[in-house]
C-alpha positions, 0 to 999 in steps of 0.5 A: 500500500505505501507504493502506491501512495508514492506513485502519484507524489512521484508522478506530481514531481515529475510533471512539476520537473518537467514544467520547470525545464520548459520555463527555464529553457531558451526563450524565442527572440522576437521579431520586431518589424521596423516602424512604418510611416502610418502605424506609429507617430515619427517622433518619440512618445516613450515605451507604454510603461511611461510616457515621455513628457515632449514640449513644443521646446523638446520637438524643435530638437528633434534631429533629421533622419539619415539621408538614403544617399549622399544626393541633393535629392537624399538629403532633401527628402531628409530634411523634409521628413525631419521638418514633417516629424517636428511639425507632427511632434508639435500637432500632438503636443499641442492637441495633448496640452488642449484635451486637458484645458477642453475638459477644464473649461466643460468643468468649469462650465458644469459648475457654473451652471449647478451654481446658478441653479443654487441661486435659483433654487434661493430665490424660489427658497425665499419665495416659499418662506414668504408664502409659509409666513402669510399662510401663518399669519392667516386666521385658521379656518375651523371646519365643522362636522 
């Protein structure tokens, strides 16, 4: 009886073992396509655990990229795509630094509106407490059964 008890500990060990070489064995390298026009921005934002904090100041800085050939050609298309990568850089920033002022300003805008909806509701509070004060100062009427 007691082999058979250590059967299944010995089978448990054993996927256990297994399991444990897999993980520890050589992990495949991926492969990582070059950055294309269309997928991703052309100037830096950082990796997806933090995100580069870029101003307008930090895109002016932004270096041309290599020219493809020693042309005049090359290095126009250079120097464009450098001044296009800085003129994205600074749409993106700009539209980054608007998003937050547009929900400031829908904020501000809901709190200007409850306020006023207070000072109502304080006009027609008065109004009330002037009724509730003549209903007061009114004779009761005795109604007789």
């Amino acid at each position: 009886m007691n082999l058979h008890a250590q059967i299944p500990q010995k089978f448990a060990l054993v996927i256990a073992l297994a399991l444990f070489m897999v993980g520890c064995g050589k992990q495949e390298e991926t492969v990582t396509n070059p950055p294309t026009a269309t997928s991703e921005p052309a100037f830096p934002t950082g990796n997806g655990d933090k995100l580069m904090v870029m101003t307008i100041a930090d895109c002016d800085k932004l270096p041309d990229p290599k020219p493809t050939d020693d042309s005049a050609a090359g290095r126009a298309t250079a120097v464009s795509q450098g001044v296009a990568t800085r003129a994205a850089c600074k749409k993106e920033v700009a539209a980054l630094q608007d998003k937050p002022n547009a929900d400031l300003a829908r904020i501000r805008a809901i709190k200007e509106k409850e306020q006023a909806d207070q000072a109502d509701r304080k006009i027609s509070e008065k109004e009330w407490g002037r009724r509730i004060k003549e209903g007061g100062s009114q004779p009761i009427r005795e109604l007789k059964y």
